[in-house]
N, C-alpha and C positions, 0 to 999 in steps of 0.2 A: 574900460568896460567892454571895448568893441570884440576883443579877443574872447571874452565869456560866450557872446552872440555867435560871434565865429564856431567856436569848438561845438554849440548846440545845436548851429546848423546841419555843423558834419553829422554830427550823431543823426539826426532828422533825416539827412539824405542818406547814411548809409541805412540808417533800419527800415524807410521806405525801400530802398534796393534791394534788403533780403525780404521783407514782407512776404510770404504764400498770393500769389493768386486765388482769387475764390475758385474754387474748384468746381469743371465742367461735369453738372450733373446730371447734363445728355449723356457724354463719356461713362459714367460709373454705372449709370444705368445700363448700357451696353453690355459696361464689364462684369456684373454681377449676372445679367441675364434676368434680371426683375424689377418689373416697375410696381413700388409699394404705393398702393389705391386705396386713401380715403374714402369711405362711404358713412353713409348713417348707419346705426346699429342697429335701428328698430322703426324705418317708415317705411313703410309700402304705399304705391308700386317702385319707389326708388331702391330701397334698400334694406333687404329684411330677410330673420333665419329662415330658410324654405322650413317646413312643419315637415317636412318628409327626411328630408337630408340633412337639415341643422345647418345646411351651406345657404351663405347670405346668397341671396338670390335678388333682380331685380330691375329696372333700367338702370340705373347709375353703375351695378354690378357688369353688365352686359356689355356698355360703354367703355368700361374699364378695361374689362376683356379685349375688345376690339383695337383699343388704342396698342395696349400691348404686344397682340398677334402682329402690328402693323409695323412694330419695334423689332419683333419677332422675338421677345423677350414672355416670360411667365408672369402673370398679372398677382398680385398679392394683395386679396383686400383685409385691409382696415376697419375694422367698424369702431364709430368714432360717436359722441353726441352731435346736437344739433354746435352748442357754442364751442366745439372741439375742432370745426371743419375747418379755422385758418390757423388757428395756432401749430397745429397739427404740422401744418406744412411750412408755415412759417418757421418752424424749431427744425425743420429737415428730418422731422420724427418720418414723414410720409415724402413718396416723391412728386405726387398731385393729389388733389381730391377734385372727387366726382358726387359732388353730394347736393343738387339743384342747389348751387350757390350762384345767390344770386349779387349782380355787381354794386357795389354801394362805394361813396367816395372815405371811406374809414375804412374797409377793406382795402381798398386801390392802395393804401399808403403802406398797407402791410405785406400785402401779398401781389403778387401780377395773375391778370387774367390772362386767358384763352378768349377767340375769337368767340361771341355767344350762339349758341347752337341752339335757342329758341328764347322767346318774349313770353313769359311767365306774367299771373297774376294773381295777386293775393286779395280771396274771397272772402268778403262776412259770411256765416249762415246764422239764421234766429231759428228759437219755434217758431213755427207755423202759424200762434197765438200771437206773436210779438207785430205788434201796428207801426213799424220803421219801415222805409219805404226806401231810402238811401243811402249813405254812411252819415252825414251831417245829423241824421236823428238820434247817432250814437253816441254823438259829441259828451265828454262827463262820465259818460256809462261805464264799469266793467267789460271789459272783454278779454278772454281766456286765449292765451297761444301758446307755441312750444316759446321755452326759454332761448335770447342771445340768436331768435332768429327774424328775419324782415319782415315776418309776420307781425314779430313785436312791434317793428320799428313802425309801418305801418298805423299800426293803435295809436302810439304814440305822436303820430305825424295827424292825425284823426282828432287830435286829445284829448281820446279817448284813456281809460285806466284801466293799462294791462295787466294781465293776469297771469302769470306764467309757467310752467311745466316743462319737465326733462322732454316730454313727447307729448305728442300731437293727441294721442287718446286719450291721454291724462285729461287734456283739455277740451276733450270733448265731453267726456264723464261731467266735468267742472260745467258747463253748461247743461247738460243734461239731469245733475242735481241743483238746478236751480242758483250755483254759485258764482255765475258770469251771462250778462245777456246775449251772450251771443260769441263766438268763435271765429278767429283767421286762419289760413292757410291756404297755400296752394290750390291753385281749379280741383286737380287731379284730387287731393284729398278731402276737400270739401263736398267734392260731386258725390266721393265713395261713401262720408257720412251721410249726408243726403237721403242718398239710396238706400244706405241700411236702416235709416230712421221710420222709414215706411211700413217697415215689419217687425222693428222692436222699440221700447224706449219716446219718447216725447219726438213726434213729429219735423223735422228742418225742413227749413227753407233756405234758400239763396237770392242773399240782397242781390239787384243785375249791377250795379253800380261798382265798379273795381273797388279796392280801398287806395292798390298801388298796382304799375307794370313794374316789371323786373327784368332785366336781360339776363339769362343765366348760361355761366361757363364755367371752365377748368380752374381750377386754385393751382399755380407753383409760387415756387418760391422767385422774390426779385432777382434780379441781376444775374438771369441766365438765360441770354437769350437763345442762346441753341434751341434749349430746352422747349421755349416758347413757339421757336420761329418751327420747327419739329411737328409740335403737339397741334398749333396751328393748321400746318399743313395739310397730318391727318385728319383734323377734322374736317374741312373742307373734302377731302377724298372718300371718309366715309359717306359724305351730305352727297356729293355728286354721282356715288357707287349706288345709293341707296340703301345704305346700310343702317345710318341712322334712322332712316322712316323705317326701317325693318323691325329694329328694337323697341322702338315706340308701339308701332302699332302691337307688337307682340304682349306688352304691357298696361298701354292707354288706348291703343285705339278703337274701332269698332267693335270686338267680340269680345272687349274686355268690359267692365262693367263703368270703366270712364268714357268710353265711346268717344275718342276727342280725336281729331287729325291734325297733324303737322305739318304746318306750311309755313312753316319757316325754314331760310339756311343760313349756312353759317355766313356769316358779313362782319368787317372789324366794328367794332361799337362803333366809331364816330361815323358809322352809316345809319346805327338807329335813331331813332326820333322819342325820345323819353326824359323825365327828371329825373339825375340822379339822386339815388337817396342818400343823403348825408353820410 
């Protein structure tokens, strides 16, 4: 029988020795002159059709751009849903995504991050009328968020009973007709219901109490590290250029209607201080 073993080993070792290498998709990148950019389809201030020009416009848009120029290559975005943002790049459909993706240990397994380029947080808002004071008072309750995002997970880490939606308006609607108590998402979009709820529609508020922190960065795909050690790089160059607080504040910051600043930069995860989300 030992002869069987033998002949199968061969096989074994010659077809590892012609095997393909996974292909360097820094290199192609180069070679095409195009980095393909995941984004969302439809969330603003990240990523949304401008009403003027039909072109996604955005921070995650703008990011994108940037990394690109630094490639010195033409940025190609993507507009993706929200549960679209790892597959996307995991199937090599995209070459990164830029879509506040936020790091969770179920993504880690599919996808590789980028160094995070700011600590995100995912907000309750209630009406105005609602008597919760915390997240713990929402324990059981309805709560409405975009579909297959940490928003959800959040709810659910809360267990709380998610309620969920292609987009973030969808789910605001959903609380605003009375069919969820209350809504998750990001500062940035929470703040902007917020605000608007002041002048149209049933009044919100903002639990102070996080639901969840988030580190959010770059989606590639695994097992290229060029790609990584790369995209890395520039991000830290934009952080240190100023380029990233450029984009932000251009979108979030003071004169926009989130009014938020960033002070964060870029640092590898295991310098932050946070739980990861399952």
């Amino acid at each position: 029988m030992n002869w069987k073993f033998a002949i199968l080993a061969a096989l074994a070792t010659s077809t590892a020795a012609v095997a393909p290498a996974k292909a360097d998709q820094l290199a192609d990148i180069l070679s095409a002159k195009k980095l393909r950019c995941a984004t969302f389809a439809d969330v603003p201030p990240f990523s949304a059709p401008d009403p003027k020009t039909r072109e996604m416009a955005g921070f995650d848009v703008d990011l994108c751009n940037a990394i690109a120029k630094e490639l010195g290559v033409t940025a190609e975005v993507k507009p993706v849903s929200v549960e679209a943002r790892v597959p996307e790049v995991k199937l090599g459909r995209v070459d990164i995504t830029v879509a506040n993706l936020a790091y969770t240990q179920s993504r880690a397994e599919q996808i590789q991050f980028s160094d995070p380029y700011y600590l995100a947080k995912e907000m309750l808002i209630v009406p105005t009328t609602d008597e919760g004071k915390v997240k713990a008072d929402y324990v059981g309750q309805r709560i409405a968020s975009a579909k297959g995002s940490t928003s959800e997970m959040s709810i659910k880490l809360n267990k709380s009973e998610p309620l969920t939606f292609q987009d973030t308006a969808s789910a605001y609607l959903a609380v605003q007709q009375g069919k969820a108590r209350g809504m998750v998402a990001n500062t940035m979009t929470t703040t902007k219901f917020v605000n608007e709820s002041k002048t149209r529609g049933k009044e919100m508020r903002m639990i102070e109490e996080p639901m969840l922190y988030q580190p959010i960065g770059i989606g590639m795909q695994k097992d290229q590290p060029t790609l990584t050690a790369k995209v890395n790089e520039i991000l830290r160059k934009l952080d240190a250029d100023g380029e990233i607080n450029k984009i932000w504040d251009k979108w979030l910051g003071q004169g926009t209607e989130y009014k938020m600043t960033r002070t964060d930069k870029v640092v590898p995860l295991s310098e932050l201080k946070f739980d990861p989300i399952p």
